[in-house]
N, C-alpha and C positions, 0 to 999 in steps of 0.2 A: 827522760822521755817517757819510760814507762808510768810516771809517779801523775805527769801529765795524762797521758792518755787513761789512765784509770779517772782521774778527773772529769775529765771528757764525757768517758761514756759515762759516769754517775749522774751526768748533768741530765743527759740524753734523754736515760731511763728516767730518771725522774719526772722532765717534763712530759715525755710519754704516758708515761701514769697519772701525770696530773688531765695530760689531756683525755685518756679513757675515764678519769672517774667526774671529770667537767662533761663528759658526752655523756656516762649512765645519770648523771645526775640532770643533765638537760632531758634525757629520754625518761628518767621518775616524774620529771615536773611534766614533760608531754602527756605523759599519760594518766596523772592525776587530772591534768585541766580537760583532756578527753574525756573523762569519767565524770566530770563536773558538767559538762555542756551535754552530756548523756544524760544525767539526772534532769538537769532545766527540760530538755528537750522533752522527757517522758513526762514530766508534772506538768507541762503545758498541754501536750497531746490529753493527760487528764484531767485538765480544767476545758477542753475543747471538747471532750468529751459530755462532763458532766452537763453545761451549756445544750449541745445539743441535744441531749435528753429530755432536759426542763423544756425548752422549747418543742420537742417532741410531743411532751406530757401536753404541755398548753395547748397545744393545736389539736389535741383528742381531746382534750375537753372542752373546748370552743365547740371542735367539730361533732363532740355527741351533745352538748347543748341547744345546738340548733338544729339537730336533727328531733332533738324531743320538743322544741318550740313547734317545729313544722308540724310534725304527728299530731299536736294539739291544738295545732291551727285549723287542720283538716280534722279531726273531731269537731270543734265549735261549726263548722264552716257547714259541715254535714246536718247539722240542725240547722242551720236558717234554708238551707237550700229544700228541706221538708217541708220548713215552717213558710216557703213560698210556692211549693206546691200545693200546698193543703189552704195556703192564705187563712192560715190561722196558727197564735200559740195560744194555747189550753192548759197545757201539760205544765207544771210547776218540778216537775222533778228532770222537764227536758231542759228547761229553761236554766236550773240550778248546774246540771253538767256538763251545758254549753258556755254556761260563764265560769266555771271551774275550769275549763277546758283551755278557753281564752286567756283565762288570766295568768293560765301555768307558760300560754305561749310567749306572751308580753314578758313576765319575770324572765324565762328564758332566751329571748333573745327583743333586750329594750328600743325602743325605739325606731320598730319598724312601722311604717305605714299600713302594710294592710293588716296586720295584727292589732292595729288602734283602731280602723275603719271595721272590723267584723266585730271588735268588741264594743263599740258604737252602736255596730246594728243589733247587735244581741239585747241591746239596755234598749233601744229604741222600740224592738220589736213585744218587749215586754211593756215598754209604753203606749203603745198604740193597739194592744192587742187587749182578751179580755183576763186577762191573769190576775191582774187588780184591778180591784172595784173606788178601790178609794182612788179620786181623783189627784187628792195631793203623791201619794205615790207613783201614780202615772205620770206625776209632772216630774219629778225627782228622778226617774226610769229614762224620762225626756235629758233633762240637764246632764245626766250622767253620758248620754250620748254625745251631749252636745262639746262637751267637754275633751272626749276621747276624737270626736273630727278635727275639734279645732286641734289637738294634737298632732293629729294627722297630716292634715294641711299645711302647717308649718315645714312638717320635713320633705314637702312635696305641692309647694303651694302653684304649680301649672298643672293639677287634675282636674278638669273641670268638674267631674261626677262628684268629688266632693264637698264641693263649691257647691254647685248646686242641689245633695242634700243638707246640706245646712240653711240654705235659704227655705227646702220644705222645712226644716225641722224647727226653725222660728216662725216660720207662718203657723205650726202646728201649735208651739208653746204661747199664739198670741203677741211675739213680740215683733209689731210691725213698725218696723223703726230705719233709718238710712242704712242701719247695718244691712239688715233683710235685701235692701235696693243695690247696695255693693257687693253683694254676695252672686245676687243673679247674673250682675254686670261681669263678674268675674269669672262665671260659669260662660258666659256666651265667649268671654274675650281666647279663652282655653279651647273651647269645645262646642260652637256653635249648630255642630249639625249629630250632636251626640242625644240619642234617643232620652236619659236621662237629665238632661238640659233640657229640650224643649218641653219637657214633662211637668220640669220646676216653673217654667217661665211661665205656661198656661196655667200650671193651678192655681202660684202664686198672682200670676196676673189676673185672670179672672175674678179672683175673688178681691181684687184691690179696686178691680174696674165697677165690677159690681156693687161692690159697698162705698161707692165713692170716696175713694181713700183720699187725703193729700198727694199720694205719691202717685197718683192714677197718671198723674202729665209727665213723670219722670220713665215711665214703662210701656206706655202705653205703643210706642213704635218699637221697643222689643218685643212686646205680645204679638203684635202684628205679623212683626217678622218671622217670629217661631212657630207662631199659627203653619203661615204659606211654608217652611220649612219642613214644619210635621206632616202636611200635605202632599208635599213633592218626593215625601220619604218613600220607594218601592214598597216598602216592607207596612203591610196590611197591618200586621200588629200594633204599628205607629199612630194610626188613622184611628184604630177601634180606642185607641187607647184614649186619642187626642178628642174622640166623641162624649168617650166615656165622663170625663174633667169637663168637657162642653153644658152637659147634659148637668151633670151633677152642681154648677153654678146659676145653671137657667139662663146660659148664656147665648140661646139657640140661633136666636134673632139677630144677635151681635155678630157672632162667627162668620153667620150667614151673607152678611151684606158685606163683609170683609176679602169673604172668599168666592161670591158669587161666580163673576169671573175668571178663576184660577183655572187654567186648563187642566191640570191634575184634579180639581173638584168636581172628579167624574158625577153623574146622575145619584150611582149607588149612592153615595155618601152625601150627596146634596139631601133627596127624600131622607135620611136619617138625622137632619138637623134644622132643614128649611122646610115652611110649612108650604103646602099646596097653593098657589094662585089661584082668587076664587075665579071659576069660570062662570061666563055667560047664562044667562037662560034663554036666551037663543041658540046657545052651541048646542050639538047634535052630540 
């Protein structure tokens, strides 16, 4: 019995001890694999980290890139706005760091619209203006403009304002072509009652009408129309303006029988484009 029962209990113990050292050794292996999902967890929190710094970093450099494109947007921007106050550029060193100014804004932030359309006008204003004497330069001043609208236009092809400087700025360079005629048409189809618009359509028209163009019969009921349009415009400015392109084609006569009628073709503006009806020599 006794030989037995010491049997017994050595069994007992034993599996006892096997069972504690089966527990510490399941609780070494727990808490190795804790300490391993610890490490993952912290290398990831510093790849999520590093991540959102880089992208941090990118968006302060985007974000201070376009803040220097704008700053040199409104530099360039601040000479033309002189240079149409004054209606004149002269000045070759204003001219050099207004297109410095531009150019720094376009590299810094590409493919913006009106960053193409004031570096447009910077080269245009230099070609229409008296800065070069040499005509081939002036025309290259031209192109270079023309170039940067049609950039323009692309990434914003329903403005009509710049639709319709590019129709001036091919009537200016002489190139009076279908293009010239779909430019305008593109300009009305956008923006038909935009001061800019009817301004292209009278200059360009007039002088197409005037020189009898081929394309006189393709226009000639857009001119019409943007006539009585610039007419009915409240804004005084519109009128003097629409006289001014009147006057300067010698189209006085023309205008005049178009608009006779118009109830907005008050008296004032009739006497500054319609000649006097001879009177009688029996009138008193």
């Amino acid at each position: 019995m006794s030989t037995f029962s010491n049997n017994s209990y050595n069994q007992k113990t034993n599996q006892i001890n096997s069972q504690i050292d089966s527990n510490q050794v399941s609780k070494s292996s727990g808490k190795s694999t804790s300490k391993q999902s610890s490490n993952e967890l912290s290398r990831l929190n510093k790849l999520l980290m590093l991540i959102m710094s880089l992208l941090l970093l990118s968006l302060a450099w985007q974000s201070m890139k376009m803040g220097k494109a704008n700053l040199s947007f409104y530099a360039a921007n601040h000479y033309l706005e002189t240079w149409l106050d004054m209606n004149k550029l002269t000045d070759v060193e204003e001219y050099q760091k207004a297109l410095r100014s531009i150019n720094d804004a376009n590299d810094f932030h590409p493919d913006n619209s009106h960053y193409l359309i004031t570096q447009g006008l910077v080269y245009e204003w230099a070609g229409t203006g008296n800065l070069f004497s040499d005509d081939k330069e002036r025309k290259q001043q031209l192109l270079k403009a023309k170039a940067y609208y049609l950039d323009a236009v692309k990434l914003r092809p329903t403005w009509p304002v710049t639709w319709a400087t590019l129709a001036i700025l091919k009537w200016r360079l002489g190139e009076i072509d279908q293009q010239l005629i779909d430019y305008l048409f593109q300009a009305d189809k956008f923006g038909q009652h935009s001061p800019e618009v009817n301004q292209a359509w009278l200059e360009v028209g007039f002088y197409l009408y005037q020189n009898k163009s081929t394309f006189t019969a393709k226009i000639v009921k857009g001119l019409r129309k943007h006539l009585v349009i610039t007419f009915n415009d409240p804004r005084p400015y519109s009128r003097k303006l629409a006289i001014a392109i009147i006057k300067r084609h010698q189209a006085e006569r023309l205008a005049c029988s178009w608009l006779y009628n118009n109830k907005k073709f008050i008296s004032h503006y009739k006497s500054k484009i319609c000649k006097p009806l001879p009177t009688s020599n029996n009138q008193v």
